[in-house]
C-alpha positions as CSV (number, residue, x, y, z in Angstrom):
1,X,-4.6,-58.9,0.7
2,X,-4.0,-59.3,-3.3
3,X,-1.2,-57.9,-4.8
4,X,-3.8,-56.0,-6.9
5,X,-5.5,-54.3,-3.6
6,X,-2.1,-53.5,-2.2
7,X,-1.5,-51.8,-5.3
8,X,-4.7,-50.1,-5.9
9,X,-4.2,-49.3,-1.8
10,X,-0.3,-47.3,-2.7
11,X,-2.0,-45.6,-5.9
12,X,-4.9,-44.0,-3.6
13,X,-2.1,-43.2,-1.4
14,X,-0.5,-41.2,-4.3
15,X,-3.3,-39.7,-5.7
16,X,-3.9,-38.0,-2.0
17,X,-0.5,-36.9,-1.5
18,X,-0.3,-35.4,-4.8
19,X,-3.9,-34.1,-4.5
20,X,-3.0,-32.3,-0.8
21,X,0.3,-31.4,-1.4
22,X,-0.5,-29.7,-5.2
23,X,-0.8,-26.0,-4.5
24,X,0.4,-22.9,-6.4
25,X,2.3,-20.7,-3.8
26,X,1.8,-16.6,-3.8
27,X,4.5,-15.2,-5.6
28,X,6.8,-12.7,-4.2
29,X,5.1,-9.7,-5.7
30,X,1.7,-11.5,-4.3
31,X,3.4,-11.2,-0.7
32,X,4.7,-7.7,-1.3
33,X,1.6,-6.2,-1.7
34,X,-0.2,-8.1,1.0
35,X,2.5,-7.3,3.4
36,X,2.4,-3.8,2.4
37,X,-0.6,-2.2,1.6
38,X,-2.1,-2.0,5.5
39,X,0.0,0.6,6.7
40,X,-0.7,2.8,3.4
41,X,-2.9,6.1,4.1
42,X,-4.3,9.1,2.4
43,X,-3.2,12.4,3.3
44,X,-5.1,15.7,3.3
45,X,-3.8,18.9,3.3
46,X,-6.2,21.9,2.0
47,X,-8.6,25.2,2.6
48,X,-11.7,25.2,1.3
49,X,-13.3,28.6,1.8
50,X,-16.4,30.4,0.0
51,X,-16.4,34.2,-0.9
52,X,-19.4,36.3,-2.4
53,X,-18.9,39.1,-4.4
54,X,-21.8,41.0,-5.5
55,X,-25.1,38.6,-6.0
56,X,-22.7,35.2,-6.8
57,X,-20.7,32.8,-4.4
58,X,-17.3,31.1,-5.4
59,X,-16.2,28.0,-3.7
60,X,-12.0,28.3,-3.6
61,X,-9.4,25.6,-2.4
62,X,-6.3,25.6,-2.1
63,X,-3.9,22.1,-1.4
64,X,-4.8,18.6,-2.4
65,X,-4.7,15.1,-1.6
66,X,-1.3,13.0,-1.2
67,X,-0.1,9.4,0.0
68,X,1.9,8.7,3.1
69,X,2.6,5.4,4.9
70,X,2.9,4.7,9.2
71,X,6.0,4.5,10.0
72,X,5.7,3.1,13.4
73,X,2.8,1.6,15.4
74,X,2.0,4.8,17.2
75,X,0.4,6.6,14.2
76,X,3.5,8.4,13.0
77,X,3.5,8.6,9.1
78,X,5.7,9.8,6.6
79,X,5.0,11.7,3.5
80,X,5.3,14.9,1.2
81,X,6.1,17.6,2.6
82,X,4.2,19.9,-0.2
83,X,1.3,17.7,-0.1
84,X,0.6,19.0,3.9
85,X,2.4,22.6,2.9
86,X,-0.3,24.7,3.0
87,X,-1.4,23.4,6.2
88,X,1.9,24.2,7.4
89,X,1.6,27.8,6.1
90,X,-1.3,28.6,8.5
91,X,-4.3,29.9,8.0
92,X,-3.7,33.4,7.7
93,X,-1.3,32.8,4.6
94,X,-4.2,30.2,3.2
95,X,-6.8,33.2,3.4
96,X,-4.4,35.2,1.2
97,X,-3.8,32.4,-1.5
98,X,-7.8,31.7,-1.1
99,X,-8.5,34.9,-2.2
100,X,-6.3,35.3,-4.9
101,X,-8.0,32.2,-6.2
102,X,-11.4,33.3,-6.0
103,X,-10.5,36.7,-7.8
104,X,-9.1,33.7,-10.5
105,X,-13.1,32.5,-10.3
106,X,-14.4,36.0,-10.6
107,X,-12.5,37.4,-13.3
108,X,-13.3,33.7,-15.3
109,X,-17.2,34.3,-14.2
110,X,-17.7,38.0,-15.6
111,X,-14.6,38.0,-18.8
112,X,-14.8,34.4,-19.3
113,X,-10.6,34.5,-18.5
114,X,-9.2,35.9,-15.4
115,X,-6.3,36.7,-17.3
116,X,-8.3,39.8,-18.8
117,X,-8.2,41.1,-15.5
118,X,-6.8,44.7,-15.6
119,X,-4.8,45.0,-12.4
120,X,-7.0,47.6,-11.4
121,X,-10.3,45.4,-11.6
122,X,-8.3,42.4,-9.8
123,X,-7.5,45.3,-6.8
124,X,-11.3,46.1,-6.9
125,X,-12.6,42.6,-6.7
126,X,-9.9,41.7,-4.1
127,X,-11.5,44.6,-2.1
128,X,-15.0,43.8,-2.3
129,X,-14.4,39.7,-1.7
130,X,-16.2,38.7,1.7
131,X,-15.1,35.3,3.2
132,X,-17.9,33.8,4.3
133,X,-16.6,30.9,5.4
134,X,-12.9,28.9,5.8
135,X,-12.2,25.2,6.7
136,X,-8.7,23.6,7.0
137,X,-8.5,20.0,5.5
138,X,-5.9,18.6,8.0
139,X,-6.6,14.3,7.7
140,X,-5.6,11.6,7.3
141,X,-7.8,8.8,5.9
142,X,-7.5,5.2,6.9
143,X,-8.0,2.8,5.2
144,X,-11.5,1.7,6.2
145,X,-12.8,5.1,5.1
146,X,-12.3,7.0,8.8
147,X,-10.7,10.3,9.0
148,X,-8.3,11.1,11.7
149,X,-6.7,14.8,11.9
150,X,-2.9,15.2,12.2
151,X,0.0,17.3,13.6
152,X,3.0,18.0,11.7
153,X,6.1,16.8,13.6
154,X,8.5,17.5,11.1
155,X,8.9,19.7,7.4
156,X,11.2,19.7,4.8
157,X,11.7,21.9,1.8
158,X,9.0,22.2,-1.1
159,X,9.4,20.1,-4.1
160,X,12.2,20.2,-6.1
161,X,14.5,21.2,-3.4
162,X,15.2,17.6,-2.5
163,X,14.0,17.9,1.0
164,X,10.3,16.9,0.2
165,X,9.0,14.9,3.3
166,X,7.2,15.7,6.7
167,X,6.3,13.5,9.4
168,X,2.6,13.5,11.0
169,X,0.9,12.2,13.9
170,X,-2.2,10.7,14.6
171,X,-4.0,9.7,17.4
172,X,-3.5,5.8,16.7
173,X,-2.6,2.9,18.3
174,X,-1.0,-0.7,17.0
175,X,-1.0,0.8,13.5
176,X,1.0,-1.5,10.6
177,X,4.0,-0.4,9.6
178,X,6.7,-0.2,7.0
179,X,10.5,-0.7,7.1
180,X,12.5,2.0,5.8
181,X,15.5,0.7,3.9
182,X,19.1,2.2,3.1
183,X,18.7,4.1,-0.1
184,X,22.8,4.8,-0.7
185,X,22.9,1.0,-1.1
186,X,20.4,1.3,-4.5
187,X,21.5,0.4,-8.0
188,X,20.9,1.3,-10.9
189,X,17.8,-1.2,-12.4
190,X,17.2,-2.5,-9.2
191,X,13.0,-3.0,-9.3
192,X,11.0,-1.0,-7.6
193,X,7.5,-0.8,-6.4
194,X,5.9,2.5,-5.4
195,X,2.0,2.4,-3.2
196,X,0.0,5.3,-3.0
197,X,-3.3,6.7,-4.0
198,X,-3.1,7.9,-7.7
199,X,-5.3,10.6,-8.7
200,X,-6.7,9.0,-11.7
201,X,-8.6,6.6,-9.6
202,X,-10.2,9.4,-8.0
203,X,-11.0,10.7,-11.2
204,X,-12.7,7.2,-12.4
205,X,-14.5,6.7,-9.2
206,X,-16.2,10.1,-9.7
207,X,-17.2,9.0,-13.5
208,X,-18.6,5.8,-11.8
209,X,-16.6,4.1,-13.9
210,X,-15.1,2.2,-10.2
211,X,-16.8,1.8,-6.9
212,X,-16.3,4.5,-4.2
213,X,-14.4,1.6,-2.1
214,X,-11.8,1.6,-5.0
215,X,-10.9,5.0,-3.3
216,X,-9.3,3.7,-0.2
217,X,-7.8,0.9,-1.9
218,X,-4.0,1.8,-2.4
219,X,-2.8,1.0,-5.8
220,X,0.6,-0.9,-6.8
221,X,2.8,0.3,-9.9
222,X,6.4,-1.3,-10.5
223,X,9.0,-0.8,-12.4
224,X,13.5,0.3,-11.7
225,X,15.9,2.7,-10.5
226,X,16.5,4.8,-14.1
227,X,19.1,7.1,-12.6
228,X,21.0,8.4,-9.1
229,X,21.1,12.4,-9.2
230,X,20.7,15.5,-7.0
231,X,19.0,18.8,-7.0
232,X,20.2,22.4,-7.4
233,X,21.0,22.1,-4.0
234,X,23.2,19.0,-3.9
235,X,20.5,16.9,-2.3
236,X,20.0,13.3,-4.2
237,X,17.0,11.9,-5.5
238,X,16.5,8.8,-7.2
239,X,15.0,9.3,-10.9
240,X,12.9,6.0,-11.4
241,X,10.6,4.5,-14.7
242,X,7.8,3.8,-11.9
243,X,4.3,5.4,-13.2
244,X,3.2,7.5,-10.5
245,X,1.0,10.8,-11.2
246,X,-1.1,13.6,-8.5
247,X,-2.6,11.8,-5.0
248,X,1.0,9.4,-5.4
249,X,2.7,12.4,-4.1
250,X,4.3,11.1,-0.4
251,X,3.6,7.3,-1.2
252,X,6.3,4.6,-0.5
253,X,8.5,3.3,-3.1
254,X,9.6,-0.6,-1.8
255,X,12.5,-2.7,-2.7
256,X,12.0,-6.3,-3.4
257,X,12.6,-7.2,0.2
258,X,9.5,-4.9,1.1
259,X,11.9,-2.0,2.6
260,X,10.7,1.4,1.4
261,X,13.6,3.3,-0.2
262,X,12.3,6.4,-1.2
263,X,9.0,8.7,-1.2
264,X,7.1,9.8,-4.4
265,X,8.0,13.5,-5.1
266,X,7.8,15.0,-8.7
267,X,7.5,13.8,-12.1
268,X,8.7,15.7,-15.6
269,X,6.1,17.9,-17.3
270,X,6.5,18.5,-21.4
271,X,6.6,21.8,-23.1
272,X,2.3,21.5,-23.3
273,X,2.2,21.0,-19.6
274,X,1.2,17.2,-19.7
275,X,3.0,14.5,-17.5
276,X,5.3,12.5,-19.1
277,X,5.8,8.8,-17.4
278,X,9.2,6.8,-17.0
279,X,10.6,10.1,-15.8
280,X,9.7,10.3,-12.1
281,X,11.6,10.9,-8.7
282,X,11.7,10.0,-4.9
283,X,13.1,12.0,-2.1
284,X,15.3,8.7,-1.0
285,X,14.9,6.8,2.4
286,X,18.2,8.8,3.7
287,X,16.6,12.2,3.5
288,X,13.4,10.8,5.2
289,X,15.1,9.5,7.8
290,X,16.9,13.2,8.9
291,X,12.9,14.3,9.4
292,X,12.1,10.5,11.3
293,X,14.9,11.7,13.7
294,X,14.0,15.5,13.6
295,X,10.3,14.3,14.7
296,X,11.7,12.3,17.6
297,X,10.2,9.0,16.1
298,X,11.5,5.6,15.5
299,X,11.0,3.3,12.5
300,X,9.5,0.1,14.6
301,X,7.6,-2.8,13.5
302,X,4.8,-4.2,16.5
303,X,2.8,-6.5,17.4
304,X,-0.2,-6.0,14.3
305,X,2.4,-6.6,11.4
306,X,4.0,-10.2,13.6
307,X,0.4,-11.6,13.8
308,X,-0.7,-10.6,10.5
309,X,2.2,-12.2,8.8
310,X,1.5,-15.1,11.2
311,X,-1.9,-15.4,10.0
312,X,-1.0,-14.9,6.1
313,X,1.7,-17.5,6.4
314,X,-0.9,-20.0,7.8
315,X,-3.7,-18.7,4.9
316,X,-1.3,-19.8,2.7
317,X,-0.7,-22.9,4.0
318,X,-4.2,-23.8,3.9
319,X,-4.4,-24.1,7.8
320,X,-7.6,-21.9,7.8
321,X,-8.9,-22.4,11.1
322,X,-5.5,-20.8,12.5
323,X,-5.0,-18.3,9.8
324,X,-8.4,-17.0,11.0
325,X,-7.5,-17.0,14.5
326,X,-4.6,-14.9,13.7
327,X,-6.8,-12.1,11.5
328,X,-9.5,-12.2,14.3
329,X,-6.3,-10.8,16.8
330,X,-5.2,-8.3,14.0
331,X,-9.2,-6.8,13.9
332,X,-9.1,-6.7,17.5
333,X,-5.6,-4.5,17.9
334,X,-6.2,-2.7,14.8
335,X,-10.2,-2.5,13.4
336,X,-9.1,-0.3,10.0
337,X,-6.4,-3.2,9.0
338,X,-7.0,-3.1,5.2
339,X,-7.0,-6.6,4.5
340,X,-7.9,-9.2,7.3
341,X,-11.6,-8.7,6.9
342,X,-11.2,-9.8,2.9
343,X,-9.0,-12.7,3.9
344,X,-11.4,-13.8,7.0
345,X,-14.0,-13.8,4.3
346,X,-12.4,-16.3,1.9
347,X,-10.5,-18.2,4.7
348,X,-13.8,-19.4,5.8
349,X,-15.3,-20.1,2.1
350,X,-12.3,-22.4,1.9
351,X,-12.6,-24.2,5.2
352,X,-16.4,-24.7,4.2
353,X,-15.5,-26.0,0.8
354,X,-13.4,-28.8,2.8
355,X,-9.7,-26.9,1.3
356,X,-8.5,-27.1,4.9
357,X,-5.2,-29.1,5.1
358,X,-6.1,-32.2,7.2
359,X,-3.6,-32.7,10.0
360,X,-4.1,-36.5,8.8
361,X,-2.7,-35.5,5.7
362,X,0.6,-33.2,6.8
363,X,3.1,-33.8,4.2
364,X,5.6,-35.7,7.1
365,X,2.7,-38.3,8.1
366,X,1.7,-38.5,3.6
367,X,5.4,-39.6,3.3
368,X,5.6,-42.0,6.0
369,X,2.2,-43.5,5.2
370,X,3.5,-44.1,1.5
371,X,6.6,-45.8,2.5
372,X,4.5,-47.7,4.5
373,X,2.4,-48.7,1.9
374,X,5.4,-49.4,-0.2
375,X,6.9,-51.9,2.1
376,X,3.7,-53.3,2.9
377,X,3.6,-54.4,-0.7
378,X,7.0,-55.4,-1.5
379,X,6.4,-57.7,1.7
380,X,3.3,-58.9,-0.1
381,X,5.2,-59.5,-3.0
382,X,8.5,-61.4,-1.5
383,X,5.9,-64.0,0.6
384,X,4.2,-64.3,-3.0
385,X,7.4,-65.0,-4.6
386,X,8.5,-67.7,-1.5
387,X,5.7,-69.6,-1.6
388,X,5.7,-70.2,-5.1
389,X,9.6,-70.8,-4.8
390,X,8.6,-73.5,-2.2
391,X,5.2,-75.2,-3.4
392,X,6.0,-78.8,-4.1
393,X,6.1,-79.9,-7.8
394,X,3.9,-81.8,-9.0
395,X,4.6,-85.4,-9.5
């Protein structure tokens, strides 16, 4: 072999090892999310009910729509505890706030504001309201779209009272999960990251401005710990620059190791009743945890979040044939897992488009071939350099 060969041979060798090895890694907000966003939910807790009065129906609710996140792999999940309050109340207490509402709707209808109401008329109309019909909003949503109903295991206090959280239950098995972290070790700036389902997506989805799918996507804010203070009542919460707005209300707010440290509570309101962002709050992780023990629950990782960190470790490695091995368990112990369908999907458009990492080509067996090559040559060149040393001169 020619020295030109051998060195056309090392630069090939080069190109591949560079060519292999050359790959931008996720960064650790990438991982964050991915890690995360599975054991997000939705959380439902409303009345719905319709009333006539006279010839016209009005359709009242009462509740709304929150965030919440499994807290262990046997459907237990934590979150608000005024976003599952009136299902708490019961429904004899909803039928009472459901009719109050709907003499709102018929003093609006006939004086075009129910606050023209004489208290009188509002007696009357209460009086001649007939329920027709009542339905308690009780779910959770998953998030592949299914709705599961829940039991509340444990209440707090309503917002403001620093004791916002509940914990529910589900009928659910091998669920992913987040780790609740130590909230009295939080600093001021530290970063933050808070998951949930912000009402404002609802609110573009129904404008068709997003697609209905965007709904059970969970959506990812940032930003740090702007204060450490405490109710009326002595109970701390954690003041934070994090936007967060309605439907957030029970999501999880992480640390930057992925540990949540708080829940999503309240924001600040201005004098013209409008929220104002960078002034928001979370009941902190050591409040949550008094209702995790009241509920008789335990914050546990299983077997779903282990493989599915198995299987994004390999994705990212670009050993796709495992990665999707791993994903394929994940749909098997848990079918609503968020994000293993997604990363099946482009797993295989990257094994197809030959991005698999070759076993040939680990980076141990690239090294050893390139020294190889390298000595290889430098042999080459030392028997060059002997035999011209040693070819007789010419006479």
């Amino acid at each position: 072999m020619t020295k030109t060969r051998a060195t056309t041979l090392l630069l090939v060798v080069l190109l591949l090892t560079f060519s292999v090895s050359a790959q931008e890694p996720p960064t650790s907000g990438q991982r964050l999310a991915l890690y995360s966003k599975p054991a997000v939910v939705r959380v439902f807790g409303a009345y719905i009910a319709e009333f006539a009065f006279r010839d016209r129906s009005f359709r009242v609710s009462i509740g709304g729509v929150g965030s919440g996140f499994f807290l262990n792999p046997d459907g237990y999940i934590a979150t608000n505890a005024h976003v599952v309050g009136e299902i708490q109340g019961g429904e004899e207490k909803a039928r009472q706030s459901l009719a109050i509402e709907a003499v709102k709707q018929v003093g609006t209808a006939y004086l075009g504001d129910y606050r023209r109401l004489t208290s009188d008329q509002a007696r009357d109309v209460l009086a001649n309201l007939q329920l027709r019909s009542i339905k308690k909003i009780n779910f959770v949503q998953l998030t592949n779209g299914d709705f599961l109903p829940y039991e509340i295991k444990a209440f707090g206090a309503p917002v403001g009272q620093g004791k916002d959280c509940a914990v529910l239950k589900i009928e659910a098995k091998n669920t992913p999960t987040l780790q609740i972290g130590d909230s009295t070790k939080v600093q001021l700036q530290d970063r933050i990251f808070a998951f949930g389902y912000p009402g404002a997506v609802d609110t573009l989805a129904d404008f068709g401005v997003l697609d209905q799918k965007s709904r059970l996507e969970a959506s990812i804010t940032d930003g740090t710990v702007s204060a450490l203070k405490n109710t009326n009542d002595g109970a701390p919460v954690l003041q934070v620059s994090v936007p967060i707005t309605h439907g957030n209300s029970g999501g999880p707010a992480l640390n930057e190791k992925g540990e949540v440290i708080g829940l999503a509570t309240f924001g600040s309101i201005s004098s013209d009743g409008q929220e104002v962002q960078g002034f928001n709050f979370l009941v902190p992780s050591s409040t949550l945890m008094e209702f995790v023990r009241q509920a008789g629950a335990q914050n546990i990782s299983g077997t779903v979040d282990e493989t599915y960190r198995e299987g994004l470790e390999l994705y990212w490695d670009r050993q796709y044939t495992a990665a999707i091995g791993k994903f394929n368990d994940v749909k098997l112990l848990y079918p609503p897992h968020s994000e293993v369908e997604q990363l099946i999907s482009q797993a295989s458009k990257f094994k197809a488009e030959g991005k698999e990492k070759s076993l040939f080509f680990s980076p141990i067996l690239i090294i050893a071939v390139a020294a190889g090559g390298l000595i290889f040559l430098l042999l080459i060149v030392g028997v060059g350099i002997l035999i011209i040393v040693k070819r007789p001169k010419a006479t």
